[in-house]
N, C-alpha and C positions, 0 to 999 in steps of 0.2 A: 504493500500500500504506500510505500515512500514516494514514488514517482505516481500513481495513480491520479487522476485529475477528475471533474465534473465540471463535462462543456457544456454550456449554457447558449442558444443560438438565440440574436433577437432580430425579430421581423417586423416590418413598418405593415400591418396588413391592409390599411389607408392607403397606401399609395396605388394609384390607377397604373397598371401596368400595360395598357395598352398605350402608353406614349413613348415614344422612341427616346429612349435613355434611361427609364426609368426603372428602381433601384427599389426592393423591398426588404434587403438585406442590411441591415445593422453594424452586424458585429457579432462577435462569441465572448463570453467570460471564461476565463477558463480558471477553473480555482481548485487549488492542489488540494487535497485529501487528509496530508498526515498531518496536521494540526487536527483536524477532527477527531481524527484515529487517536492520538495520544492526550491528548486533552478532553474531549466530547465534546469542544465547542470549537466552532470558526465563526470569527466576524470581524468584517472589515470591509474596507471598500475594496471590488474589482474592477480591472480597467474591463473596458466590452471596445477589445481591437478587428476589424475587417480584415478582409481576405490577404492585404498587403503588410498588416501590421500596425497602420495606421489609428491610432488614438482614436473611438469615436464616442466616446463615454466613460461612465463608470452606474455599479451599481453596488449597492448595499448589499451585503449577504449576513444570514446570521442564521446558522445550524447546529443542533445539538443531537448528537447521539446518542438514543438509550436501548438499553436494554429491554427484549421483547420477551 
């Protein structure tokens, strides 16, 4: 679980895609695991970077792990 991550895709679902250029893709967060794993919580802010790497946000995340 050290390298394991949880990708997050975000999509514009407003945007009309029937116009020549037009883009309903986001970005992805991508937010590593082993902080959850060792601790039971993650929170923090993720960047939410597009196809190129490119910055196009951020979002708030905040997960806890428990036992089932």
């Amino acid at each position: 679980m050290n390298s394991t991550i949880l990708k997050i895709d975000f999509i514009d679902e407003s945007v009309e895609m029937t116009a020549t250029g037009s883009r309903d893709y986001i970005g992805s967060a991508r937010i590593p695991l082993k902080e959850l794993m060792t601790r039971g919580l993650m929170e923090g802010d993720v960047l939410i970077k597009d196809e190129h790497g490119s910055n196009t946000g951020k979002v708030l995340v905040r997960m806890t792990m428990q036992n089932a």
